[in-house]
N, C-alpha and C positions, 0 to 999 in steps of 0.2 A: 635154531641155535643148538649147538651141540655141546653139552656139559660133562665134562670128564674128569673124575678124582681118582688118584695114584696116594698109597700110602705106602713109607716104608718104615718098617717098624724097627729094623736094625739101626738104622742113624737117626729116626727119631726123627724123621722129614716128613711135613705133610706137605701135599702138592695137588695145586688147582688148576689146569685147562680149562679153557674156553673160546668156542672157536666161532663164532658168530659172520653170519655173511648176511651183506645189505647192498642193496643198488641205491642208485642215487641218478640225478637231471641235473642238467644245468647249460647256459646258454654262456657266448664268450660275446659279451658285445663288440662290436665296432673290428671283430677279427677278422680279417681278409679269408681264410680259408675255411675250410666246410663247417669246424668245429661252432661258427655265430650259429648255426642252427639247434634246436637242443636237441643233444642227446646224452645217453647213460653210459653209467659205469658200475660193474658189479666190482666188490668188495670183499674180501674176506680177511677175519683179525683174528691174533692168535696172541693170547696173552696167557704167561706162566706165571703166576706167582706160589711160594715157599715158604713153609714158617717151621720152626720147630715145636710149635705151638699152637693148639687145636681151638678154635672158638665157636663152637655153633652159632649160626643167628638164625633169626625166627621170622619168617616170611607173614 
């Protein structure tokens, strides 16, 4: 997972990334074509979120 923090101190914005990539299995029952057999899918998520307001939390 890739964690990335952007601060701007002019307008007072704080800003979070995070860009996480996962694979995952899965079978399609009763589907006529190749996909009934299991197989994977890689994934990758990309979430922003903003505040103008800073809160540390404690791991």
């Amino acid at each position: 997972m890739t964690l990335s923090t952007q601060t701007q101190p002019t307008c007072g914005l704080y800003s979070l990334k995070v860009h996480p990539q996962f694979c995952s299995a899965h079978t399609l029952r009763d589907y006529p074509g190749d996909c009934r057999r299991l197989h994977g899918h890689n994934w990758k998520v990309e979430t922003d979120n903003a505040s103008v307001r800073y809160s540390e939390v404690a791991a």
